[in-house]
N, C-alpha and C positions, 0 to 999 in steps of 0.2 A: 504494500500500500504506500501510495506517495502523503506522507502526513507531515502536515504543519504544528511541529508540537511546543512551537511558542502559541501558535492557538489552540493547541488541546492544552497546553496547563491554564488559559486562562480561562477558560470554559471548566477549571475545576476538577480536572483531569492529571494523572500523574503519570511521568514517563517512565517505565518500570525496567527490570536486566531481560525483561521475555521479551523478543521482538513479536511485532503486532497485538502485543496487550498492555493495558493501564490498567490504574485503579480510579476509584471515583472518589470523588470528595465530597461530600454532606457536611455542611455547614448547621450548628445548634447555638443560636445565640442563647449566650447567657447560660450553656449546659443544659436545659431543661426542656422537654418535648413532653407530648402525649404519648402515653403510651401505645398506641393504635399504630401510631408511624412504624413500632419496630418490627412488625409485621411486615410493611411491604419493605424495609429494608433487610429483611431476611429470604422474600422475595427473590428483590432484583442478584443477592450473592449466588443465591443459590439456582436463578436460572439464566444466569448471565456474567457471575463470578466462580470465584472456586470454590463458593460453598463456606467462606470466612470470612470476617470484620474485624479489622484495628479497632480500637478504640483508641483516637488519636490525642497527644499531650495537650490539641486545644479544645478538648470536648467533643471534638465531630468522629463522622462515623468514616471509616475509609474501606472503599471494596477492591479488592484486588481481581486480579483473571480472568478482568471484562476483556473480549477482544474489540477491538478498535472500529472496528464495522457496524459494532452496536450501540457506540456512545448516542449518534441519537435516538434508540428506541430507551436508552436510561434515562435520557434529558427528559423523555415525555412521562417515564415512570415516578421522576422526581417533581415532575408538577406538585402533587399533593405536599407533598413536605414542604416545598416553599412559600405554600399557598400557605398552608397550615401555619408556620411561622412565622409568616408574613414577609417574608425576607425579598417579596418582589414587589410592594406596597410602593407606591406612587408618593414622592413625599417632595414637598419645595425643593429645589435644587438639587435632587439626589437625581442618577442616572440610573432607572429603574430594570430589573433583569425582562426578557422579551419573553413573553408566555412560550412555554413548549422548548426553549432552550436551552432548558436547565442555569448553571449559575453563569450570566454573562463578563465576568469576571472574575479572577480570583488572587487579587492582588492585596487588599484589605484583610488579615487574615481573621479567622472567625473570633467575635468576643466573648472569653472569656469569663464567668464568675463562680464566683461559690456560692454554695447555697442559700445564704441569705436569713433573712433574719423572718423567715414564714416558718420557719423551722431549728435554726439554730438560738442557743439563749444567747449566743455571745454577738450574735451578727445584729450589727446597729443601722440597717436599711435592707430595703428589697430588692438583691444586687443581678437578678435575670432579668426585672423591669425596667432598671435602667442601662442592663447590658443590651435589652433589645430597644433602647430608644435610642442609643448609641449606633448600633446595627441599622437601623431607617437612616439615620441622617448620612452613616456615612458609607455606606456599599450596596450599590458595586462600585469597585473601585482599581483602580490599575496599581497604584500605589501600595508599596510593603509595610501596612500599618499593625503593629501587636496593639492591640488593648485588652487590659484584665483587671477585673472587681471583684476586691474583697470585704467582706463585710465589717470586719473590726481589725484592730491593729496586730491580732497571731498572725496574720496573709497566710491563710492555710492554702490559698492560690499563688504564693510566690509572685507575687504582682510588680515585684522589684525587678523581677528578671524582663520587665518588657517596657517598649517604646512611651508608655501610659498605664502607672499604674495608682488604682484609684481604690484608697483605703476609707472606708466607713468610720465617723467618727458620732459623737454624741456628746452634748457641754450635758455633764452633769446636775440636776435638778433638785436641791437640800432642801427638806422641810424642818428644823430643826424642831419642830411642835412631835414632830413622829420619830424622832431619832432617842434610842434609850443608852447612848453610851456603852452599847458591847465591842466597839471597836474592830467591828468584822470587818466593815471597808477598810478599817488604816492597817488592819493586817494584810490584808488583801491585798492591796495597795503596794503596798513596801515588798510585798513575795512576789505575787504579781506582773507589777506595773512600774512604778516610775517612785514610786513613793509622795504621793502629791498631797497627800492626806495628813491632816494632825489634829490631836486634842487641843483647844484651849477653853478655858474655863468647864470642861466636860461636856462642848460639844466639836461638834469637826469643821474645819476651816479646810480649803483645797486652796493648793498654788495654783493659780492660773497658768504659769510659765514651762511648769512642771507636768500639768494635765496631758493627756493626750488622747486624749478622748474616749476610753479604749470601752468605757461604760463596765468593767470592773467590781466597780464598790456599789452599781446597782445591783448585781445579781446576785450578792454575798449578803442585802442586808437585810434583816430577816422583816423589817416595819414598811417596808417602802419607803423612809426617808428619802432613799435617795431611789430616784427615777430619768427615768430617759427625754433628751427636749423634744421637743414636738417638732423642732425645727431641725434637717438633716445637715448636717456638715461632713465636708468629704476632705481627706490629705490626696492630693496631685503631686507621685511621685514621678520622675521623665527621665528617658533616655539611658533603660536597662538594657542590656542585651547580652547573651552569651555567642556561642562562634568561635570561630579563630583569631579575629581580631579583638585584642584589647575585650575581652569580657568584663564586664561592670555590673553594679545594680546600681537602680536608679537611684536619685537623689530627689531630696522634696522642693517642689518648686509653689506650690500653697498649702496653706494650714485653715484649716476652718472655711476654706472654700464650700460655694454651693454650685447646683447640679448645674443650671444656665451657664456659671463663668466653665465649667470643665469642659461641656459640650462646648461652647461657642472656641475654647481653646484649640480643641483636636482639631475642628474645623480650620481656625486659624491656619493649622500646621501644612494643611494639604494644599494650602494656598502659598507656602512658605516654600514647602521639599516642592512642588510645581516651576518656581523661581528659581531655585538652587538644585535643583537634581541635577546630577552628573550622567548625563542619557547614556554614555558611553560606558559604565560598570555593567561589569557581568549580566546576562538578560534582561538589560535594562532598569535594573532596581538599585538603588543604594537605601541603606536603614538610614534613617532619620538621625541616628544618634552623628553616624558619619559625618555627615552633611551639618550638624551644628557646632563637631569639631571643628570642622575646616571656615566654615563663616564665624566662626564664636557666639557664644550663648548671647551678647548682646546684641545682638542682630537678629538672634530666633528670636529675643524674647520678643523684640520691638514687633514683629509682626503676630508673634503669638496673642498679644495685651493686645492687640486693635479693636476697639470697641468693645472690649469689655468691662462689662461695670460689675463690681466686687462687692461682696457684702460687709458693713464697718469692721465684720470680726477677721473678715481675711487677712492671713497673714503672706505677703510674695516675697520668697528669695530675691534680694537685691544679686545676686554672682553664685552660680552653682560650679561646686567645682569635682568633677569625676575622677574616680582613683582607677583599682581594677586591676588586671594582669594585662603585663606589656608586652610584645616578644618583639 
């Protein structure tokens, strides 16, 4: 077969060591499906694959031992999953995938999150809701963008290791009429967390400087003195990545940020790496972190902050500066 496999990877497709077969890539934002989908994704493996599924590092599903003659009777199979996720939804300035083609890009890579806080006690937001509002705004997309959301500050999703990672926070809520001085947050706290917590006059004062939002000495205290804000605050950590080159985790570039300035940020960026892409890197891609090396972080930032307006409690790294392994 004469195949164009810079246009089968981005149709979602992977170029494998068996000549005339790939694998397919399914994209889950945010990790989370219906159950119903894993039916017909047991399906297409099994009469169109070899009968197997990865279950891949960024939550998607990946089929091997499709032959290549078939990729479009899969695009048409994968109708439903994308419908179902929405992932081909018409959204302001987004470039929508084309019914029946399956994923008309795959340059954006799928967004990541952890479970979230519909289920976990530690997770301090609903991190598949805004991984799939994330997902709308920004794919399809030619561009090699990682994003990943985790709900409190353990990152059981490793969100350091990518281009954007976006940690759940919560400003602590003290009613000191409900608090009986057992000291379970300030233990907590101090084993925990950050140590932010102290007695004075027998009841609890938190350093603000100290805090980090991680929501901690909510779940340890037995009165509900202490509770969660009603208002979500996120840490915007940027420009992780592992590979050969220079591996890093990222570094925080807001504190106390909310959902508008993150999203209007990512978007920012693709308007940024769109300016400063280097077309001539390998398949045409350079990572983000690359490209802010070589322009300097005050150059990304200046485009990143373009119209964005910040809530009083935001805090922005004035100069981030990346460590990592060098060779």
């Amino acid at each position: 077969m004469d195949i164009n496999t810079k246009a089968l990877k981005k149709n979602a497709f992977r170029v494998t060591k068996e000549r005339g077969l790939t694998a397919s890539r399914i994209r889950v934002p945010g990790g989370h499906l219906n159950a119903r989908y894993l039916g017909l994704i047991q399906e297409i493996a099994e009469m169109y694959g070899n009968g197997t599924v990865h279950l891949t590092t960024r939550q998607g599903f990946e089929i091997p031992g499709i032959s290549m003659e078939d990729m479009d009777e899969i695009n048409t199979k994968l109708q439903p999953i994308i419908e179902g996720l929405e992932i081909n939804q018409e959204v302001e300035g987004s470039n929508p995938n084309i019914k029946g083609k399956g994923y008309t890009s795959a340059g954006t890579r799928n967004i990541c999150a952890c479970i979230g806080n519909k289920v976990c006690p530690f997770g301090n937001y609903n991190t598949s809701a805004f991984a799939k509002r994330i997902e709308k705004a920004i794919f399809p997309d030619d561009l090699h963008f990682k994003v990943a959301l985790t709900g409190c500050a353990n990152d059981c999703l490793k969100v350091r290791m990518h281009d954007f990672g976006i940690i759940g926070m919560t400003e602590p809520q003290y009613d000191a009429y409900r608090c009986i001085s057992c000291g379970a947050c300030v233990k907590n706290c101090k084993q925990r967390a950050t140590g932010a917590l102290r007695f004075e006059n027998f009841k609890v004062v938190r350093d603000d400087e100290k805090c980090i939002g991680c929501g901690e000495c909510v779940g340890k205290c037995p009165t509900n003195a202490w509770t969660r804000s009603e208002k979500k605050y996120y840490r915007l950590a940027i420009m992780g990545r592992s590979g050969k080159k220079n591996p890093r985790l990222a570094e925080d570039f807001l504190i106390w940020a909310d959902e508008e300035s993150i999203l209007k940020i990512i978007l920012n960026t693709y308007d940024y790496v769109n300016e400063y892409i280097d077309r001539t890197a390998p398949g045409g891609k350079e990572h983000i972190g690359y490209i802010v090396d070589r322009t300097g972080f005050k150059e990304y930032k200046k485009w990143a902050l373009k119209d964005v307006e910040f809530d009083e409690k935001t805090i922005v790294k004035e100069n981030i500066y990346w460590s990592g392994i060098r060779y």
